[in-house]
C-alpha positions as CSV (number, residue, x, y, z in Angstrom):
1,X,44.2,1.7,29.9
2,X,41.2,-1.0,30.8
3,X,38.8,2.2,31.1
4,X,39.9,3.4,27.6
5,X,38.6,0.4,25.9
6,X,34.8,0.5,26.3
7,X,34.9,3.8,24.9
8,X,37.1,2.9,21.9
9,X,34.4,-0.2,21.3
10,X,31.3,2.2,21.8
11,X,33.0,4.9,19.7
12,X,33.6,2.6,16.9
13,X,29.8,0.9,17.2
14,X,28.8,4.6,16.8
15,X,30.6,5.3,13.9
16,X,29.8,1.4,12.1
17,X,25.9,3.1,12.7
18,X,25.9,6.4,11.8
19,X,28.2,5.0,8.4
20,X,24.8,2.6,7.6
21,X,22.4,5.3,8.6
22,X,23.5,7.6,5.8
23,X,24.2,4.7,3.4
24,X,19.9,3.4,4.1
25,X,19.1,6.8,3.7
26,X,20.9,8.1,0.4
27,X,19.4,4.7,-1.2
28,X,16.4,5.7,-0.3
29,X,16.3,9.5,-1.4
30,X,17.9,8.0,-4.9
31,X,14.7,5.9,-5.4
32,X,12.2,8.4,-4.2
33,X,13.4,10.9,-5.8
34,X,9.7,12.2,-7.6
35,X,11.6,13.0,-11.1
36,X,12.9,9.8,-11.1
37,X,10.6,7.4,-13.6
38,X,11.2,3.5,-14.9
39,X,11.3,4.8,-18.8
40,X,11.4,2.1,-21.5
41,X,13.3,2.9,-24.5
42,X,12.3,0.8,-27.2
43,X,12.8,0.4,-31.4
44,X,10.6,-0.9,-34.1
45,X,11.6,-4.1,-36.2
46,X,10.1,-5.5,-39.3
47,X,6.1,-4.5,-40.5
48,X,6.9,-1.5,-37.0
49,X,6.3,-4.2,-34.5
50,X,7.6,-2.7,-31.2
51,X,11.2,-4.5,-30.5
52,X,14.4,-3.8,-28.7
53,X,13.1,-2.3,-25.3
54,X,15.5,-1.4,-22.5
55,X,14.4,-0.2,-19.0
56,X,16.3,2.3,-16.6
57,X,15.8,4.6,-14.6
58,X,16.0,8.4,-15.7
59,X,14.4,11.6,-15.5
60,X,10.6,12.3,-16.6
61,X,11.9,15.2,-18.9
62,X,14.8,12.9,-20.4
63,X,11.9,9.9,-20.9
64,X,10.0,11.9,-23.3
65,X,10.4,11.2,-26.9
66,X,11.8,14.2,-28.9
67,X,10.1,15.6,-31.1
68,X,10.8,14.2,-34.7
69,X,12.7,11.3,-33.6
70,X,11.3,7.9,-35.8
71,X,12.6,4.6,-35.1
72,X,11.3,4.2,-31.8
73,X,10.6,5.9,-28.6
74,X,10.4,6.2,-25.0
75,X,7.6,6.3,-22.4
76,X,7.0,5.6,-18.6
77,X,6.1,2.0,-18.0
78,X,5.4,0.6,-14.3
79,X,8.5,0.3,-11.9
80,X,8.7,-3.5,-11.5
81,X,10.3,-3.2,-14.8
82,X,13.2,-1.6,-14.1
83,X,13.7,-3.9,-11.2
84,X,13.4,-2.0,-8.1
């Protein structure tokens, strides 16, 4: 049973690493992913002075403003906004 034990441990310090391996490395691929942009969404108050804005990340193609949309809009600002 004593021979058992070491095995058990190094099994289990295997498993502890290879569980934080893929959790550094989906983290990772989720903020490198290339479509992946800090967009800020933003309204307009009183005289149009820009107000309201919100950071996130989202897609480039779901950043862009649609066309006809009034009351505000959305474009790619740097990534320290959103607070990487």
């Amino acid at each position: 049973m004593m021979k058992m034990e070491p095995i058990m441990k190094k099994t289990a310090i295997m498993l502890a690493l290879i569980f934080l391996g893929a959790f550094f490395f989906s983290c990772k691929e989720e903020a490198s992913t290339p479509d992946m942009v800090c967009c800020e969404s933003y309204g307009f108050g009183a005289m149009m002075v820009k107000c309201c804005e919100e950071y996130s990340w989202i897609s480039r193609e779901e950043c862009a403003t649609p066309e006809g949309f009034v009351g505000g809009g959305r474009e790619i600002v740097e990534d320290s906004l959103c607070g990487k």
